[in-house]
KEKE-3310 file (N, C-alpha, C; in steps of 0.2 Angstrom, whole numbers, plus 5000, padded with zeros to 4 digits):
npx = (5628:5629:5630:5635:5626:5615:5625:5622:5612:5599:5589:5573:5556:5544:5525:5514:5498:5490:5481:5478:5480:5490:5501:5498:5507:5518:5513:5500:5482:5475:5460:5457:5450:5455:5444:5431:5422:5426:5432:5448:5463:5476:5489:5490:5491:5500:5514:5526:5538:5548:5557:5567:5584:5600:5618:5624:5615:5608:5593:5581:5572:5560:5554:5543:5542:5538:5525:5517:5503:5500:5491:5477:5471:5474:5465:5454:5454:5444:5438:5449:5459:5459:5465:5474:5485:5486:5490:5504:5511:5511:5521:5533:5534:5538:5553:5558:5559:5566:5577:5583:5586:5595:5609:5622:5638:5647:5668:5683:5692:5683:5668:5654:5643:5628:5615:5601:5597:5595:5591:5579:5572:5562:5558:5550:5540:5537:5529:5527:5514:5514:5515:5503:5495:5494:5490:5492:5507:5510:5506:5518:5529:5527:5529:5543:5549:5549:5559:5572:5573:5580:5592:5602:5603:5602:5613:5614:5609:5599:5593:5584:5577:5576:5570:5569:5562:5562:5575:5577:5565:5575:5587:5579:5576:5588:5593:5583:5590:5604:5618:5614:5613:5625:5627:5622:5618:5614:5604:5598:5584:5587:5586:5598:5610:5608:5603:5613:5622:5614:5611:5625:5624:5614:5604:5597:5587:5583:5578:5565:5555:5558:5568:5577:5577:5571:5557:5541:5524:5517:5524:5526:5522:5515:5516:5523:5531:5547)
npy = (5475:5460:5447:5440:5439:5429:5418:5414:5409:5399:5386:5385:5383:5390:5388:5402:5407:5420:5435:5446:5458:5460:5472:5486:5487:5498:5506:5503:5501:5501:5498:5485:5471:5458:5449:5437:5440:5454:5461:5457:5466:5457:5462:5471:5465:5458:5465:5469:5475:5482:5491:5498:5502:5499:5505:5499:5495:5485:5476:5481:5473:5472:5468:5467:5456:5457:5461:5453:5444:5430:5422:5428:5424:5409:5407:5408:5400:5393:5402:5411:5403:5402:5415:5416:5407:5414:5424:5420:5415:5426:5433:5425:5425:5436:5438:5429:5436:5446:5439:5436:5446:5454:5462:5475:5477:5492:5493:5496:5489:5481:5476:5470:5459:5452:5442:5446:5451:5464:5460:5466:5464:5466:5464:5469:5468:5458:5441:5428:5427:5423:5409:5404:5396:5381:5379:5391:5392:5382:5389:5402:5393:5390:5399:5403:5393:5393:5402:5397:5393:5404:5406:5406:5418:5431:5443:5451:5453:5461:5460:5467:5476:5464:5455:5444:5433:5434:5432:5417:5411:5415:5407:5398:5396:5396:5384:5385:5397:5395:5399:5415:5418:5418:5429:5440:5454:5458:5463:5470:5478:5493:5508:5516:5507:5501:5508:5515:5505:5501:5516:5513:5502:5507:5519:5535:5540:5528:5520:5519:5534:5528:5518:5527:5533:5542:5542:5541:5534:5537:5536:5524:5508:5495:5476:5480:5475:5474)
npz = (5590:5582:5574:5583:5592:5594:5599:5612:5613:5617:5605:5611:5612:5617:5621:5622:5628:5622:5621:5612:5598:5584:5584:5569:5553:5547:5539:5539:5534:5545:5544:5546:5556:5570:5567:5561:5554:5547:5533:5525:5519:5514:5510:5520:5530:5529:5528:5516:5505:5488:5492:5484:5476:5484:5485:5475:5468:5468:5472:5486:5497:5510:5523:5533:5546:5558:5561:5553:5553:5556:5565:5564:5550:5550:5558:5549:5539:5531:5524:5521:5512:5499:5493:5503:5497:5484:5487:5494:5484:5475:5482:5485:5472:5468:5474:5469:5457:5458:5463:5450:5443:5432:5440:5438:5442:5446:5448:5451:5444:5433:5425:5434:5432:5442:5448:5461:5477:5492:5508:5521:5538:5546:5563:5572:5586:5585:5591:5604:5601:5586:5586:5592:5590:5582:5569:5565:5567:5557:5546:5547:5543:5530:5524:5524:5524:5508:5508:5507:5493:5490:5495:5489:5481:5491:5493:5507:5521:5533:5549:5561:5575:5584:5596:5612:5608:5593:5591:5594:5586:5573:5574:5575:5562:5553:5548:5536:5529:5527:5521:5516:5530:5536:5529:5537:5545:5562:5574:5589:5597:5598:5588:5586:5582:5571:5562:5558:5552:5543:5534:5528:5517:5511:5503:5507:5501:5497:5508:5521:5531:5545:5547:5546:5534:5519:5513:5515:5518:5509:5499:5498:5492:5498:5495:5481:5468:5459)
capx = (5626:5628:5628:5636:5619:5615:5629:5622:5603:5595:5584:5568:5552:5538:5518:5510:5492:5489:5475:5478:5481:5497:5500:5501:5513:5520:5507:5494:5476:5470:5455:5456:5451:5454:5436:5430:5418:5429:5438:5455:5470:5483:5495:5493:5493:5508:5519:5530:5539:5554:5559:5573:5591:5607:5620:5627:5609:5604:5584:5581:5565:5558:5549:5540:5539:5535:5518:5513:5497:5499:5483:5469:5469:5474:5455:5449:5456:5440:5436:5456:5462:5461:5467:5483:5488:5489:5497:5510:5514:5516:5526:5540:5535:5542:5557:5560:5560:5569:5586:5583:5587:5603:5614:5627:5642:5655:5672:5691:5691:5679:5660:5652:5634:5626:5609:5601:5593:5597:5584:5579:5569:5561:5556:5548:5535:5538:5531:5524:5506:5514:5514:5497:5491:5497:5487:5497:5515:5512:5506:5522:5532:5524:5531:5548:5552:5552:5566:5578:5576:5584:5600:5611:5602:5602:5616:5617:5602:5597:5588:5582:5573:5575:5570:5572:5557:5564:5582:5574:5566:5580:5592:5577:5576:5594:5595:5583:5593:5611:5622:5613:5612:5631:5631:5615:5619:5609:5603:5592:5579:5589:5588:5604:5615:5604:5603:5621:5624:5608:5617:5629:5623:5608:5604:5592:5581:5579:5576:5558:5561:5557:5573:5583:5579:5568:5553:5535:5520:5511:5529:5527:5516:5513:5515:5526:5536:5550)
capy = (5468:5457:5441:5436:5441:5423:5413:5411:5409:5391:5384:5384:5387:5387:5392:5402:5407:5429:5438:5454:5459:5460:5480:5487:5489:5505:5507:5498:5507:5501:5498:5478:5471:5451:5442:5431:5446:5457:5459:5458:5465:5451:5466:5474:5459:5455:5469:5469:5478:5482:5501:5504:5499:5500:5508:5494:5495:5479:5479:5479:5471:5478:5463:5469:5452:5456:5463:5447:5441:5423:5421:5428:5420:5402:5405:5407:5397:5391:5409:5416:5399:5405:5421:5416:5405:5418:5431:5418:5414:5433:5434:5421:5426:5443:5436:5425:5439:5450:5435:5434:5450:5457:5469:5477:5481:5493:5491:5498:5484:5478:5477:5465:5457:5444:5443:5443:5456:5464:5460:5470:5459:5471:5460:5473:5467:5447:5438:5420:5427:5421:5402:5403:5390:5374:5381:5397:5389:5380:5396:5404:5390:5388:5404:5402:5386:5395:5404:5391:5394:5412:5405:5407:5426:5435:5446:5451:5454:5465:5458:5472:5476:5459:5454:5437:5429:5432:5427:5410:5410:5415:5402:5388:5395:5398:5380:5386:5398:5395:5403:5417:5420:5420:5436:5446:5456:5455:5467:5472:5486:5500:5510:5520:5502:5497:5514:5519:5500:5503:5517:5511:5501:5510:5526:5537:5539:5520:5517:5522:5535:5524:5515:5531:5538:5548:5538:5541:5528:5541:5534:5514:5503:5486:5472:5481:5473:5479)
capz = (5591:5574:5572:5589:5595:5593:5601:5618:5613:5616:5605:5613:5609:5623:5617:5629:5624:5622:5619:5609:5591:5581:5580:5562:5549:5547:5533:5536:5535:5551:5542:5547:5565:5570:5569:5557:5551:5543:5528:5525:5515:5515:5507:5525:5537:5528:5525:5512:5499:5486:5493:5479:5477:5487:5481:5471:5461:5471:5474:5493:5499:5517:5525:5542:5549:5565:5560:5550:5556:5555:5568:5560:5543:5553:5563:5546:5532:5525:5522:5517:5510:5491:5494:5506:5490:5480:5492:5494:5477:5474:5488:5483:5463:5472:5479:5463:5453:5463:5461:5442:5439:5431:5440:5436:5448:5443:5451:5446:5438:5428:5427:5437:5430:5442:5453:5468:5481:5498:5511:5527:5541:5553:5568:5577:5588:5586:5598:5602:5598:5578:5588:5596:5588:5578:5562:5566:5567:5550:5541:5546:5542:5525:5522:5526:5519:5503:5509:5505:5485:5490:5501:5487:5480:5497:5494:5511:5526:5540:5554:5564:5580:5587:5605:5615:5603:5586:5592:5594:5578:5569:5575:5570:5553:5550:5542:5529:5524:5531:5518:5517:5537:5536:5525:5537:5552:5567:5578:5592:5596:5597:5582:5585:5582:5565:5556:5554:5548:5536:5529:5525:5513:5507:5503:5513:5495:5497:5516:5523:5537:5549:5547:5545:5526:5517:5510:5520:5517:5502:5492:5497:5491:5502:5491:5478:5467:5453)
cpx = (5625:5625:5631:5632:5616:5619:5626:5613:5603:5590:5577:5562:5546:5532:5515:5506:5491:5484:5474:5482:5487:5496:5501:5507:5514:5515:5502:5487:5472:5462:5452:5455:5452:5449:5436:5426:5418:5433:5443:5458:5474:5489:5497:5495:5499:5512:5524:5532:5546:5554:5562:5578:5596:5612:5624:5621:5607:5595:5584:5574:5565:5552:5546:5538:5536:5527:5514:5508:5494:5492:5478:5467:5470:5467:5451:5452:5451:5438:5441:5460:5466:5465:5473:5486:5491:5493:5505:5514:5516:5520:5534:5542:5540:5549:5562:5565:5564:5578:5586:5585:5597:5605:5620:5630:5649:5661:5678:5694:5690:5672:5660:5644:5632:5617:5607:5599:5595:5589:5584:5571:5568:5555:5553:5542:5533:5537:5530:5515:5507:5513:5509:5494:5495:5497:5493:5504:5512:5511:5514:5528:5532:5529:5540:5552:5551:5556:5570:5580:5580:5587:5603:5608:5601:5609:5619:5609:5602:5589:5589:5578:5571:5576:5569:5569:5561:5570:5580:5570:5570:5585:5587:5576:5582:5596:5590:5586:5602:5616:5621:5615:5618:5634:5625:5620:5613:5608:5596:5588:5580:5593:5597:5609:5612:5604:5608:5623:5620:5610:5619:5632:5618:5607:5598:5586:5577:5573:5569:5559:5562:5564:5579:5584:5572:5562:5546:5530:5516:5517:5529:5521:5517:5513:5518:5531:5539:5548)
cpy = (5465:5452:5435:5434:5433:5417:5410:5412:5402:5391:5384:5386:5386:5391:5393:5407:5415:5431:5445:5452:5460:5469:5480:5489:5494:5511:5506:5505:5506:5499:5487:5474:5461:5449:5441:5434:5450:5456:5460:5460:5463:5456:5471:5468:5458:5457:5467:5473:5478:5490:5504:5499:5503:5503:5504:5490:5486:5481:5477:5478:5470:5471:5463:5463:5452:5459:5456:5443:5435:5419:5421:5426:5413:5401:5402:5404:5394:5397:5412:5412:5401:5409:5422:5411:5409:5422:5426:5414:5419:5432:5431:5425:5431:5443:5432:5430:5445:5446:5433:5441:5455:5462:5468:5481:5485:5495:5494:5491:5480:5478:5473:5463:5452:5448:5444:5449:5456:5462:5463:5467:5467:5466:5463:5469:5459:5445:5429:5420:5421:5412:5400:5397:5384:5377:5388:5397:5388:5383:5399:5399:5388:5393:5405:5395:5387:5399:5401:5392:5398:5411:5407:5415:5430:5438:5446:5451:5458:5465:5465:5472:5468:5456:5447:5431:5428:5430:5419:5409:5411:5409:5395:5391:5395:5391:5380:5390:5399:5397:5413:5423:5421:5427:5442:5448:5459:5461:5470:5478:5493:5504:5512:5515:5501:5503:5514:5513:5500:5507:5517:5508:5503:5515:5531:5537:5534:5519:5521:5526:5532:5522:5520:5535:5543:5548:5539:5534:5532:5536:5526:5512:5495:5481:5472:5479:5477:5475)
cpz = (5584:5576:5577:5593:5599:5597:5607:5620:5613:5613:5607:5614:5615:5621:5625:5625:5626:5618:5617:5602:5591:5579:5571:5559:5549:5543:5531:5538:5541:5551:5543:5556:5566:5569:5563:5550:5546:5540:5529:5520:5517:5514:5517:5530:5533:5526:5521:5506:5497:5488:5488:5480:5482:5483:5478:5467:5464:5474:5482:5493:5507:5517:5534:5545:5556:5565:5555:5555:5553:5560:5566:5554:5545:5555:5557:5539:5528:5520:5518:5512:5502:5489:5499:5501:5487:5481:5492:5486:5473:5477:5486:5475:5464:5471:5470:5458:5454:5459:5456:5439:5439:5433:5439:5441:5443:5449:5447:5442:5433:5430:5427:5435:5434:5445:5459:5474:5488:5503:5518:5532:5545:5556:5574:5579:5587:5590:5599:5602:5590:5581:5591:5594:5581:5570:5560:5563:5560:5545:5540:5543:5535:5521:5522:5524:5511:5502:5504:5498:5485:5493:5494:5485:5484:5497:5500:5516:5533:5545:5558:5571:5585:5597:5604:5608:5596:5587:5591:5587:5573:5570:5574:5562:5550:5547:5535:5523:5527:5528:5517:5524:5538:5532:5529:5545:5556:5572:5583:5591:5597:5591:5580:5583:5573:5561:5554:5550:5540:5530:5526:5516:5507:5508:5506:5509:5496:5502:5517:5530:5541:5551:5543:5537:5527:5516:5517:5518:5510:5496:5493:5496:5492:5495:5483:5475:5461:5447)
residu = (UNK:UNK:UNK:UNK:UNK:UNK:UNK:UNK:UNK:UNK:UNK:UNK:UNK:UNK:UNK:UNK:UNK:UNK:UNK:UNK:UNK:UNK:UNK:UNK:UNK:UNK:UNK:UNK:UNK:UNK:UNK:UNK:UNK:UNK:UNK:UNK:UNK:UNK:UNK:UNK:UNK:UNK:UNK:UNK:UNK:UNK:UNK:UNK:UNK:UNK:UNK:UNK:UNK:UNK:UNK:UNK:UNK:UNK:UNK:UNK:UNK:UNK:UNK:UNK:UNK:UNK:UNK:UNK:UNK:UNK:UNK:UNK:UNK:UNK:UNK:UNK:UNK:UNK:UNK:UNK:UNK:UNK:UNK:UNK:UNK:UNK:UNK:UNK:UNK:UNK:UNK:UNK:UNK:UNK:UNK:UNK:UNK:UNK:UNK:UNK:UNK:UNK:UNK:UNK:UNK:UNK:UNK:UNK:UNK:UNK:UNK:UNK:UNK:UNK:UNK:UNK:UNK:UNK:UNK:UNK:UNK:UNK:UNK:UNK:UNK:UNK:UNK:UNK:UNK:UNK:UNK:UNK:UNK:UNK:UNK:UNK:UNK:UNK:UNK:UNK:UNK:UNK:UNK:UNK:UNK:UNK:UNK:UNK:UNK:UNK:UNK:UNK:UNK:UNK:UNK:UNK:UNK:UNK:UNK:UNK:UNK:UNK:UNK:UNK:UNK:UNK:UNK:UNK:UNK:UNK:UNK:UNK:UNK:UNK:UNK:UNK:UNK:UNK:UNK:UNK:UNK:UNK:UNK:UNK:UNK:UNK:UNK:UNK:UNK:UNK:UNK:UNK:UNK:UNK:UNK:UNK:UNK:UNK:UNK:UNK:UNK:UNK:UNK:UNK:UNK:UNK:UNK:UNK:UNK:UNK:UNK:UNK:UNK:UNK:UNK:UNK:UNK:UNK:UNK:UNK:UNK:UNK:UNK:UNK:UNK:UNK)
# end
């Protein structure tokens, strides 16, 4: 299942109002609960990270959006406001900094110097919880429309683990990054279709085992850039 995945999804976004938490990221401490009372680290509600490169020395960035907990900081934005600035200004610096940097491809032909990073979307767990709320929606959205700077330095992408809900968000975000989209392949929640493709292009060292490598959570650090 790639990228045809899409073809006979409609648009259509309908909010229906849920009342349970966003599970954790792969790595998160567990240490955070939704209400108003407790603190948070943005680094786990917002998984993230660079794992390593692909075998053509591209840096890969591992973005667990299906665990982004776009609800609990929307309740409380007078309390997290400062503090999701900053997260997202790492976050893109991240991203930035990631398509600024020089690699070097060698080939039977010659070497090859340009920019630019692999990225790996895992949608696990995506629902219309991340739409619950108006405040919610334009949190994500806030996020996502700095895409756009990265459509031309996305290498390539692997959407992962995606069920009915993230099919539909990806076909409304694919005009922000719509060059991009045409270099990612798509795929549902059955690992056994997404690993071997993983693979292929990245090396088990890289990949977290989760997604088929070797990497635990002692060797990743949330919010990690190169």
């Amino acid at each position: 299942m790639q990228s045809n995945l899409l073809k006979s999804v409609t648009p259509v976004l309908v909010l229906i109002f849920l009342d349970h938490a966003l599970p954790q990221g792969k790595c998160g401490s567990g240490n955070h609960e939704t209400s108003s009372g407790d603190s948070i680290h943005l680094k786990e509600l917002y998984p993230y990270y660079v794992a390593g490169y692909d075998f053509d020395n591209l840096p890969v960035v591992v973005i667990e959006v299906g665990h982004w907990d776009y609800l609990f900081v929307s309740k409380n934005l007078d309390k997290y406001a400062g503090e999701m600035d900053d997260f997202r200004n790492n976050f893109h610096g991240c991203l930035r900094k990631m398509s600024q940097l020089n690699v070097t491809r060698e080939s039977e032909e010659e070497e090859n110097i340009s920019g630019g990073f692999a990225l790996l979307l895992d949608l696990n767990n995506f629902s219309l919880k991340h739409f619950m709320s108006s405040e919610s929606a334009k949190l994500l959205l806030s996020f996502w429309k700095g895409f756009k700077q990265f459509d031309d330095s996305i290498a390539y992408a692997f959407y992962i683990n995606m069920n009915a809900v993230a099919e539909n968000f990806a076909l409304l975000s694919k005009p922000l990054m719509s060059k991009a989209f045409g270099r990612s392949q798509l795929f549902g929640t059955k690992n056994t279709s997404w690993i071997p493709a993983l693979q292929r292009k990245i090396p088990t060292s890289t990949l977290p085992s989760w997604y088929g490598g070797e990497q635990d959570c002692d060797q990743i650090e949330l919010g990690y850039c190169l």
